[in-house]
DSSP file (Angstrom, degrees, kcal/mol; ACC not computed):
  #  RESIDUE AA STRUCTURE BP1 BP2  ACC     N-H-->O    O-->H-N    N-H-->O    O-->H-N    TCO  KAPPA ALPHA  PHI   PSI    X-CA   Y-CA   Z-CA
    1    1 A X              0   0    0      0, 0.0     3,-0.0     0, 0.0     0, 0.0   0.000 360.0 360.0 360.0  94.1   68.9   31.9  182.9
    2    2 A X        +     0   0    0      1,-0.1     2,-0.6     5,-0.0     3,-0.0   0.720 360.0  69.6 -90.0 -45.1   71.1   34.0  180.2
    3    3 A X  S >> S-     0   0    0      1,-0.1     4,-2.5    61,-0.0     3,-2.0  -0.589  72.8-137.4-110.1 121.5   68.4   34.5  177.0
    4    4 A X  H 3> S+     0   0    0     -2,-0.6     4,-3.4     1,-0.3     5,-0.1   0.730 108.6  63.4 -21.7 -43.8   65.5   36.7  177.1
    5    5 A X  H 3> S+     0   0    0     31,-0.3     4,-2.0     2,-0.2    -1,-0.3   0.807 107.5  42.6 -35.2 -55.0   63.9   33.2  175.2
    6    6 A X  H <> S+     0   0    0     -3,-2.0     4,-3.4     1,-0.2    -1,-0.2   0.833 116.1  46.8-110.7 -49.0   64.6   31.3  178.1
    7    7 A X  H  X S+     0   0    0     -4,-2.5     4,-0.8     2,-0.2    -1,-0.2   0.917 110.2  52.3 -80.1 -40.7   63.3   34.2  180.7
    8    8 A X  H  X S+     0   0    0     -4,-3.4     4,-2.8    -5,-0.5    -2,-0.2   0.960 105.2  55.2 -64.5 -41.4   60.0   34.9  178.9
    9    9 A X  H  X S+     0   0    0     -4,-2.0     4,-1.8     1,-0.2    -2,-0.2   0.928 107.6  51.9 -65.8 -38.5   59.0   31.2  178.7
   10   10 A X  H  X S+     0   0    0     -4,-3.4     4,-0.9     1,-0.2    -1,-0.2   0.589 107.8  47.2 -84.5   8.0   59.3   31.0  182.3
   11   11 A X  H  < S+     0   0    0     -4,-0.8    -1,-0.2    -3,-0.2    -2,-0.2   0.713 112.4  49.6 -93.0 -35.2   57.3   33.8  183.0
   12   12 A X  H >< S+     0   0    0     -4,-2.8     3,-1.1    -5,-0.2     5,-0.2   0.992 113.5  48.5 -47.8 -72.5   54.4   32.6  180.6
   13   13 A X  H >< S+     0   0    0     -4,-1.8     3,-4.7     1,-0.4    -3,-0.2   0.775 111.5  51.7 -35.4 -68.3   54.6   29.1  182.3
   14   14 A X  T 3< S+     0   0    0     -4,-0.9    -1,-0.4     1,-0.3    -2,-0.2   0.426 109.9  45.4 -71.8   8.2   54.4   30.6  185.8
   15   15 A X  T <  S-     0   0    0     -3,-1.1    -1,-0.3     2,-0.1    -2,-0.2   0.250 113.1-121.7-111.3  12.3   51.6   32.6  185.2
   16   16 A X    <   +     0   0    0     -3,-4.7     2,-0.3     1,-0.1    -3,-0.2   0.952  57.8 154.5  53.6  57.6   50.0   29.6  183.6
   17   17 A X        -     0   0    0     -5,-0.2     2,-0.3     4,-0.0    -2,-0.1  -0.764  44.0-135.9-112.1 152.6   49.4   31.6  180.0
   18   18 A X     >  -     0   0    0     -2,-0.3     4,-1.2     1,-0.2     5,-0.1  -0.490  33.1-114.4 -95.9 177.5   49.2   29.6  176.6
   19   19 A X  H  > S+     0   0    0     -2,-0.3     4,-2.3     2,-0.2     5,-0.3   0.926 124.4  65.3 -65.3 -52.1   51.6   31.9  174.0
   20   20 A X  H  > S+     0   0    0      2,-0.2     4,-2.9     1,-0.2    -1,-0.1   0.835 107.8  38.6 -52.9 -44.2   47.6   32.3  172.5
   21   21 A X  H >> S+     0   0    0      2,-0.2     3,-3.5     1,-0.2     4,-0.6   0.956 110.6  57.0 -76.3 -61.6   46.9   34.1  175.7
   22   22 A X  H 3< S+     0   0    0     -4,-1.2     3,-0.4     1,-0.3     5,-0.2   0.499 106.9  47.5 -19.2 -66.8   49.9   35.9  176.0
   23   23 A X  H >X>S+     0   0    0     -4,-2.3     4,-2.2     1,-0.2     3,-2.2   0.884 108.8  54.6  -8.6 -69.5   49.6   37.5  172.6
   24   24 A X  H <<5S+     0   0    0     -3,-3.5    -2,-0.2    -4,-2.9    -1,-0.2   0.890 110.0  44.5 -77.0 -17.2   46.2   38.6  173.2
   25   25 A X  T 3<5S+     0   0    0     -4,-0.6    -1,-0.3    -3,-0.4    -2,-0.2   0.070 124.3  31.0-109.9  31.0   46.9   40.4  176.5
   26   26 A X  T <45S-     0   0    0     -3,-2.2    -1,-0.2    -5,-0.2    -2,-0.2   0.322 112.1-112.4-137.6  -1.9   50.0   42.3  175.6
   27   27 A X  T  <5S+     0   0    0     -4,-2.2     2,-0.1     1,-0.3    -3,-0.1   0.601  76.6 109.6 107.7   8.2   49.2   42.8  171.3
   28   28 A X  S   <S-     0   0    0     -5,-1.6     2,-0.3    -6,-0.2    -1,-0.3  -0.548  75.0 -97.2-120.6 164.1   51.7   40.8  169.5
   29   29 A X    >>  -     0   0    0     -2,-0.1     4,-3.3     1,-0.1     3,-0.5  -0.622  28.1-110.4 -93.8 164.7   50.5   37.6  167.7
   30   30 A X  H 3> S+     0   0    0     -2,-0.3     4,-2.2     1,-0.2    -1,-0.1   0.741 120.8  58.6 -64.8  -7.4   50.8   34.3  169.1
   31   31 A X  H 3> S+     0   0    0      2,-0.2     4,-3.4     3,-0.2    -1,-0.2   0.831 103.0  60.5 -68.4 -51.1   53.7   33.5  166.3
   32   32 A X  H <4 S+     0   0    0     -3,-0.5     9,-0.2     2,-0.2    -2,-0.2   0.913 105.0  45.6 -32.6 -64.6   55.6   36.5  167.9
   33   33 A X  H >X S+     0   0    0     -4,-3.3     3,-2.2     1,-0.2     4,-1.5   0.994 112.4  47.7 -49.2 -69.6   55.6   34.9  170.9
   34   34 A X  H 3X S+     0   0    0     -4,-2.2     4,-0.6     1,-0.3     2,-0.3   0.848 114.5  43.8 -43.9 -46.8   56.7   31.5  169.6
   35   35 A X  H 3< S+     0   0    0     -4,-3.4     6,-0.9     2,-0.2    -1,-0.3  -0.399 109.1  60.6-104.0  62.7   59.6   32.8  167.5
   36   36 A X  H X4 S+     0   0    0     -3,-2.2     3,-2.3    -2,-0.3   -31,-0.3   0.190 118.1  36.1 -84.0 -82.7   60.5   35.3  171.0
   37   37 A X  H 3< S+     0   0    0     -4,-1.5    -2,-0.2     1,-0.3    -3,-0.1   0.499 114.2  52.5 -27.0 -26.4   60.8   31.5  172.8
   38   38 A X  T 3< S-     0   0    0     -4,-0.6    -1,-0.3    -5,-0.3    -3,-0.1   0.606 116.3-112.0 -95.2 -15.3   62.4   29.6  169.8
   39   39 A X  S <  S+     0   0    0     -3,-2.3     3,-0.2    -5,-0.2    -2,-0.2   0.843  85.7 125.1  82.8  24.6   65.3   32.4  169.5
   40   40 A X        +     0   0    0     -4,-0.3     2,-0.7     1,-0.2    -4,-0.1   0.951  66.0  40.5 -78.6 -60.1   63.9   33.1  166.6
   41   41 A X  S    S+     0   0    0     -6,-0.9    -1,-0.2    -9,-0.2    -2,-0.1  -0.729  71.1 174.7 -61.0  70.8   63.4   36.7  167.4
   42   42 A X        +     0   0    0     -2,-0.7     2,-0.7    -3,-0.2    -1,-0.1   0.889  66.2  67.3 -70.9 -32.3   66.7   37.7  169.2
   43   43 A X  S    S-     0   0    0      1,-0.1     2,-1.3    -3,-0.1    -1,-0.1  -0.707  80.5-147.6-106.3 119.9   66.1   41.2  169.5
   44   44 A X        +     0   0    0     -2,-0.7     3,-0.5     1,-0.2    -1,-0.1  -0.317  22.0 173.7-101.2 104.4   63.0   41.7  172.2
   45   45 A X  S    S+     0   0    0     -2,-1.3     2,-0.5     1,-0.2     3,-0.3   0.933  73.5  45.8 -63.3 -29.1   61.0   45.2  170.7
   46   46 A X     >  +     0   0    0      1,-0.2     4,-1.2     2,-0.1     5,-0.3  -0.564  55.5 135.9-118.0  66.2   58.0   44.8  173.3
   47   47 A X  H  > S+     0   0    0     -2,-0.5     4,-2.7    -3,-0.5    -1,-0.2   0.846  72.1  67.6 -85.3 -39.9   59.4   44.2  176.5
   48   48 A X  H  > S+     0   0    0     -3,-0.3     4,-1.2     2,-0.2    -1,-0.1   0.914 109.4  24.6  -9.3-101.6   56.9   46.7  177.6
   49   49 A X  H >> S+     0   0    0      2,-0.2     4,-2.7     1,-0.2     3,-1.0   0.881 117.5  61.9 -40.3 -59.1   53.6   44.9  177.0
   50   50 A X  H 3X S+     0   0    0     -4,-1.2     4,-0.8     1,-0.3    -2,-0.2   0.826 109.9  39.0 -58.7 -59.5   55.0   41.7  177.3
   51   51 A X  H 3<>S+     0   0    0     -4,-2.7     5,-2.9    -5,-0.3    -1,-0.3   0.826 117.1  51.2 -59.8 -26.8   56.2   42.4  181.1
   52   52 A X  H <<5S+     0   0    0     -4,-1.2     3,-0.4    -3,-1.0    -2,-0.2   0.778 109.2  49.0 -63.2 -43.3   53.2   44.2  181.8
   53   53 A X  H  <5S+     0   0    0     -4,-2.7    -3,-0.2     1,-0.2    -2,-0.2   0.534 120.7  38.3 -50.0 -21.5   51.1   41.2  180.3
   54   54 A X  T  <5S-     0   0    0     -4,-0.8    -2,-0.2    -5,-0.3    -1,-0.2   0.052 110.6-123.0-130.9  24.0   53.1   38.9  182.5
   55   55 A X  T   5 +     0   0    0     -3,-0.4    15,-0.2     1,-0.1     2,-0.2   0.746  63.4 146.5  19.5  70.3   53.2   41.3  185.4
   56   56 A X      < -     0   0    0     -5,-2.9     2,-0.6    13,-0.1    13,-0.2  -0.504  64.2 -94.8-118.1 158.8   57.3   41.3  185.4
   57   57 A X     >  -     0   0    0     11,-2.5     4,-0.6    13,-0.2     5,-0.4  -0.891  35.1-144.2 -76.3 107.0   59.9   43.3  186.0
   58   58 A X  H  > S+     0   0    0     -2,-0.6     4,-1.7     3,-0.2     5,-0.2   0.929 102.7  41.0 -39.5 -57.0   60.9   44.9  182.3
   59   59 A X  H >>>S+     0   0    0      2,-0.2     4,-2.7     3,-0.2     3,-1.6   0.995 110.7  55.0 -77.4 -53.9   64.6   45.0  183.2
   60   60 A X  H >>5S+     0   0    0      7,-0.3     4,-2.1     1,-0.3     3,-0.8   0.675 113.1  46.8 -46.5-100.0   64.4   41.7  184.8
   61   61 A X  H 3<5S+     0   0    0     -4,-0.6    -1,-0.3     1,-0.3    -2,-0.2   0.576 118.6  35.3  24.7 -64.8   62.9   40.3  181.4
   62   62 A X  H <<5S+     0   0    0     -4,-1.7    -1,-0.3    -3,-1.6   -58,-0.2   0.887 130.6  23.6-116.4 -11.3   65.0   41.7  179.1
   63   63 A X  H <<5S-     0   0    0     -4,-2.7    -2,-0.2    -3,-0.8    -3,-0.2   0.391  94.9-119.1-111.8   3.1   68.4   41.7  180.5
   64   64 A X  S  <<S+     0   0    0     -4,-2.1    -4,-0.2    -5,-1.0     2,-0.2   0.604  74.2 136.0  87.5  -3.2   67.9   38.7  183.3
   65   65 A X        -     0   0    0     -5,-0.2    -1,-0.3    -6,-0.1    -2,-0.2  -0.493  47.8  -6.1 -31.3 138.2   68.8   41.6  186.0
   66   66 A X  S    S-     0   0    0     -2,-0.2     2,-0.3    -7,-0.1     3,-0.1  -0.427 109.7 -24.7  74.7-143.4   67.3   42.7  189.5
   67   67 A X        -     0   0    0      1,-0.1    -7,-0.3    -2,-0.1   -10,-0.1  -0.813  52.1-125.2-126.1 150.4   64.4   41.1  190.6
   68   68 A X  S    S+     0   0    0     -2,-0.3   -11,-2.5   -12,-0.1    -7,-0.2   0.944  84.9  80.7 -73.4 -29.7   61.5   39.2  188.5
   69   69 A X  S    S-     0   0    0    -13,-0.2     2,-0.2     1,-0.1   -13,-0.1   0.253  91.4 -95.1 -25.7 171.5   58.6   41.3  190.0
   70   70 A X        -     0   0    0    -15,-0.2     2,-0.3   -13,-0.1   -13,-0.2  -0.695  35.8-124.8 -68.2 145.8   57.5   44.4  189.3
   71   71 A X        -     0   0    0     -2,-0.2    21,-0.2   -15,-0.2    -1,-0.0  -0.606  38.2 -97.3 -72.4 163.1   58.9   47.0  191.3
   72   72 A X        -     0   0    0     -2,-0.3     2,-0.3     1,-0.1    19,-0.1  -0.671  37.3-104.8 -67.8 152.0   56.0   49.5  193.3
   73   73 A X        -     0   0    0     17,-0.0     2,-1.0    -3,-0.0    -1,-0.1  -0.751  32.5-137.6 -39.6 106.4   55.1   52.2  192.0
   74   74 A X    >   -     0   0    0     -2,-0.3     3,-4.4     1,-0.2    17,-0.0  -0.448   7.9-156.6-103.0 111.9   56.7   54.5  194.0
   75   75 A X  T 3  S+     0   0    0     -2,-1.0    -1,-0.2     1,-0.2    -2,-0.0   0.679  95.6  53.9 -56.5 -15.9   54.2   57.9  194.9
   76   76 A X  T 3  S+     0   0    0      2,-0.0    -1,-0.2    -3,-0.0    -2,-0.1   0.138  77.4 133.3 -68.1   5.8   57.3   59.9  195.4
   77   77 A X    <   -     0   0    0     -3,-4.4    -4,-0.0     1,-0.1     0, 0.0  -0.236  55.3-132.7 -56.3 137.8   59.4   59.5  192.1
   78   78 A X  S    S+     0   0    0      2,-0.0     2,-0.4     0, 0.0    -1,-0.1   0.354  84.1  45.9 -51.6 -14.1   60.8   62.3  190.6
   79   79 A X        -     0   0    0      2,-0.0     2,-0.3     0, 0.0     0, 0.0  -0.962  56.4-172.0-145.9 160.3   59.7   61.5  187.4
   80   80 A X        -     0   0    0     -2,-0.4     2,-0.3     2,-0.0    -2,-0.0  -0.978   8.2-157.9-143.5 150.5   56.6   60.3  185.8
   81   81 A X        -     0   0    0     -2,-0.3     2,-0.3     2,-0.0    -2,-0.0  -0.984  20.4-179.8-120.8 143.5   55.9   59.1  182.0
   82   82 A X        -     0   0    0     -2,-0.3     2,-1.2     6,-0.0     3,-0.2  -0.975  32.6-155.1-141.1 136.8   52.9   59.2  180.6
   83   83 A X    >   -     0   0    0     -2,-0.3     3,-2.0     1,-0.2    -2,-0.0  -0.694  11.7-161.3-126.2 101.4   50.8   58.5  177.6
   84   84 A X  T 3  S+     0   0    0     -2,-1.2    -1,-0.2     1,-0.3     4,-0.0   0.898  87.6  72.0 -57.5 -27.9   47.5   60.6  177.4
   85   85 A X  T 3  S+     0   0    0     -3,-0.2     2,-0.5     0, 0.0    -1,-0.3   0.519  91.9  68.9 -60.6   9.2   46.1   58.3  175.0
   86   86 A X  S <  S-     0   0    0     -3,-2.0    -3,-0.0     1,-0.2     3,-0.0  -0.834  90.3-108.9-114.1 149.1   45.7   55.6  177.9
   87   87 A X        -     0   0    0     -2,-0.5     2,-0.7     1,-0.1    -1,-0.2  -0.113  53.5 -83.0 -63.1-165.5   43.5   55.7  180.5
   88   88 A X        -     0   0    0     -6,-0.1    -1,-0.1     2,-0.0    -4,-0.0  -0.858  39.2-143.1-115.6  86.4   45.4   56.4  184.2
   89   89 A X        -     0   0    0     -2,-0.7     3,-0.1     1,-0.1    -3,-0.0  -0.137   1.2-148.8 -51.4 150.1   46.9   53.1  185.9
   90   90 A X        -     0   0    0      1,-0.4     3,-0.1     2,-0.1    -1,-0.1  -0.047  67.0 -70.5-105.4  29.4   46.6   53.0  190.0
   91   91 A X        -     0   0    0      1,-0.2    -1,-0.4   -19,-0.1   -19,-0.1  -0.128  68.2 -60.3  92.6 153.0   49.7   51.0  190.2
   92   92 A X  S    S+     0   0    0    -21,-0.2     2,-0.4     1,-0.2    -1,-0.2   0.756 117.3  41.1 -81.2 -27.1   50.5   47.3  189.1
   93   93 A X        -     0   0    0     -3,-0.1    -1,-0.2     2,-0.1     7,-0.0  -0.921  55.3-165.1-123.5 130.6   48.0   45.7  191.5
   94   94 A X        +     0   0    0     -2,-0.4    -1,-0.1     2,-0.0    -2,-0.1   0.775  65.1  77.5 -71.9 -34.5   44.8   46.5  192.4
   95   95 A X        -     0   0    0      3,-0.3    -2,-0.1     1,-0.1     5,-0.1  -0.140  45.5-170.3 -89.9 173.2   44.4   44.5  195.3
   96   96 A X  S    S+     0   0    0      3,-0.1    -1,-0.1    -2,-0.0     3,-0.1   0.228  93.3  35.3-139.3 -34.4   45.6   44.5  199.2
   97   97 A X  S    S+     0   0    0      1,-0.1     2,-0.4     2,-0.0    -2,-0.0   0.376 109.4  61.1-115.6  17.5   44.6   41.2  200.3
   98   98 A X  S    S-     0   0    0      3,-0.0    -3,-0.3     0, 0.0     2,-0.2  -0.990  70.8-148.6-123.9 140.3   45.1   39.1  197.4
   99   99 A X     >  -     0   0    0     -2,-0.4     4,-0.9     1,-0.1    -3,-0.1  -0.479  27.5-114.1 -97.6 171.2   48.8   38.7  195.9
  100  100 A X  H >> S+     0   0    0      2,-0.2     4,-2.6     1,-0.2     3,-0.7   0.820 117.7  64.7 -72.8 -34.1   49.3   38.1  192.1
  101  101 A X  H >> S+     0   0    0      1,-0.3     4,-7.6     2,-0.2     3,-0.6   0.960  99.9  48.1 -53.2 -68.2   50.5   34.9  192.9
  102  102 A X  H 34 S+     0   0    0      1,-0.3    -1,-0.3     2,-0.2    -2,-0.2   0.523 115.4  45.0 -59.5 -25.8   47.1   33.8  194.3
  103  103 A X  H X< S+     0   0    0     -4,-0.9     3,-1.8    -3,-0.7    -1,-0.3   0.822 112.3  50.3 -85.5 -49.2   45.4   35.1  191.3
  104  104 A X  H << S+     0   0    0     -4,-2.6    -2,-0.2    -3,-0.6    -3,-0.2   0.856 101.8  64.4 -75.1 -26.4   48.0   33.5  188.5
  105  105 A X  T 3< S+     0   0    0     -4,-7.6    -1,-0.3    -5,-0.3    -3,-0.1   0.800  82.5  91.2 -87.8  21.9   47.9   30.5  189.9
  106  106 A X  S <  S-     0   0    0     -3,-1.8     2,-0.1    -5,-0.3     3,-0.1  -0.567  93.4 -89.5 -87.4 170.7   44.2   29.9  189.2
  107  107 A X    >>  -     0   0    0      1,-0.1     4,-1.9    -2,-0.1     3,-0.5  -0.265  37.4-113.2 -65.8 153.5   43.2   28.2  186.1
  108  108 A X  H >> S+     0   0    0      2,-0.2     4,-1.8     1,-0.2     3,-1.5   0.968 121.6  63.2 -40.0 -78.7   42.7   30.8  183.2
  109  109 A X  H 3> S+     0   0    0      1,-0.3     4,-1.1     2,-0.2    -1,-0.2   0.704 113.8  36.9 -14.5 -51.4   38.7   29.6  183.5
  110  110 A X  H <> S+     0   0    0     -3,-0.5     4,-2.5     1,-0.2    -1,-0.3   0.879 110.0  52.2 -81.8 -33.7   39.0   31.1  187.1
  111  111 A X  H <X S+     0   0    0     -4,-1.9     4,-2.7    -3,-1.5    -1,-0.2   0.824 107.5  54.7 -59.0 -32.9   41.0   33.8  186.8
  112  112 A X  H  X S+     0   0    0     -4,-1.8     4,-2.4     1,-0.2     5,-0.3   0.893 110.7  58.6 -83.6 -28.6   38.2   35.2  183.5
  113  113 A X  H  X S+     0   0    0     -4,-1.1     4,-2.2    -5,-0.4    -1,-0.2   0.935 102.5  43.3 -64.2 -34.1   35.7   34.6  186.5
  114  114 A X  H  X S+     0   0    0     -4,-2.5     4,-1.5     1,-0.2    -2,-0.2   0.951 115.1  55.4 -24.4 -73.9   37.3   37.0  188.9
  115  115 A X  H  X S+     0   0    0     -4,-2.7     4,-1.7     1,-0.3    -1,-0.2   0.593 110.4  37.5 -60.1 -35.1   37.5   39.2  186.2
  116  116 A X  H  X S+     0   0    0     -4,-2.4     4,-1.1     2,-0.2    -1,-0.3   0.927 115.9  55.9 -83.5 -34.0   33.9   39.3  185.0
  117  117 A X  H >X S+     0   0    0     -4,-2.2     4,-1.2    -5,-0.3     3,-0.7   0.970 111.0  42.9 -32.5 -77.5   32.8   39.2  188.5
  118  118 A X  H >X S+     0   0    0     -4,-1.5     4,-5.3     2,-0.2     3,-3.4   0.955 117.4  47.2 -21.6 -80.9   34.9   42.4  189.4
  119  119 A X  H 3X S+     0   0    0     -4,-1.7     4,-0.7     1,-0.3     5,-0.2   0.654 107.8  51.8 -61.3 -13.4   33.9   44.1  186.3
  120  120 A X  H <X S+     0   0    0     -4,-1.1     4,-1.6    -3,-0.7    -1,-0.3   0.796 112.7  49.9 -94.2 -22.4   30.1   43.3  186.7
  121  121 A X  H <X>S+     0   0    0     -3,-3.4     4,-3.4    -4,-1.2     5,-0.5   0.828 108.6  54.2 -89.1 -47.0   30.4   44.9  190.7
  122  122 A X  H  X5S+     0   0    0     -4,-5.3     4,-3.5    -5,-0.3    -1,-0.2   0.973 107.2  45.2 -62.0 -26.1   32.0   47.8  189.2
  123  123 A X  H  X5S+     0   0    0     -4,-0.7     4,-1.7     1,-0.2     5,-0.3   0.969 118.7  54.2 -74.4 -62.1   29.1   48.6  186.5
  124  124 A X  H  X5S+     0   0    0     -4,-1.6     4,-0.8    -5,-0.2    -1,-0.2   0.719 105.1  42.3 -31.8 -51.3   27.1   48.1  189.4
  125  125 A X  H ><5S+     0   0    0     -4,-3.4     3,-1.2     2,-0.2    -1,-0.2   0.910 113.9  51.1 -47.6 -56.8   28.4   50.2  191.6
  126  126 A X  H 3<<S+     0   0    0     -4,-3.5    -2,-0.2    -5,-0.5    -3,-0.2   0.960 101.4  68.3 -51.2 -43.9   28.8   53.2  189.0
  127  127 A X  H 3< S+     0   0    0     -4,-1.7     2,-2.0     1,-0.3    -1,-0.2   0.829  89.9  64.4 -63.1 -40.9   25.2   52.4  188.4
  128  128 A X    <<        0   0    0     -3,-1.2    -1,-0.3    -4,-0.8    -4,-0.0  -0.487 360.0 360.0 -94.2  79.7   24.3   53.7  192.1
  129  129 A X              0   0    0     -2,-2.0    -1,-0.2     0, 0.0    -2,-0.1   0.310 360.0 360.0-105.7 360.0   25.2   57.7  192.0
């Protein structure tokens, strides 16, 4: 698998994303996406979002190197980057007993329930100081 085209479509696919979602959960429009896939777009600006949206490895992504995962976050680097305009990540996965796998391969439908589920136990929680 040589072309970024070629390596982005199969990251969509396996996470079961439409281009439509894809778009909305990294910023780009869904058009973006499509001419990323067609070879339209040869040169790939957002590898960023776009690996982060598809919870990838960036290098793997955009030069077909290393491994397609994310790496961990490692609590001993040497280095950190940061953007104070964004809130403060805890690392790529939140979870200890469910893998990303188990989560992208539910249908979108199930996956947006997790997600309001989760998000309705955290306001809840904060609620109770």
């Amino acid at each position: 698998m040589n072309q970024f085209a070629e390596r982005l479509r199969q990251a969509r696919n396996l996470r079961n994303l439409s281009q439509a979602k894809l778009a909305a959960a990294c910023g780009l429009s869904q058009s973006a996406i499509a001419n990323y896939e067609n070879n339209i777009r040869k040169t790939p600006k957002h590898i960023f979002p776009l690996a982060d949206a598809l919870n990838v490895n960036p290098v793997w992504l955009g030069t077909g190197t290393g491994p397609m995962e994310p790496l961990p976050m490692s609590a001993e680097s040497a280095y950190e980057v940061s953007d104070r305009s964004l809130p403060p990540r805890h690392g790529l996965w939140p979870f200890s007993t469910v893998s990303s796998e188990q989560y992208w391969s539910l249908p979108p439908g199930e996956r947006n329930l997790i997600e309001n589920t989760v998000a309705s136990l955290i306001q809840s929680l904060q609620g109770k100081t």
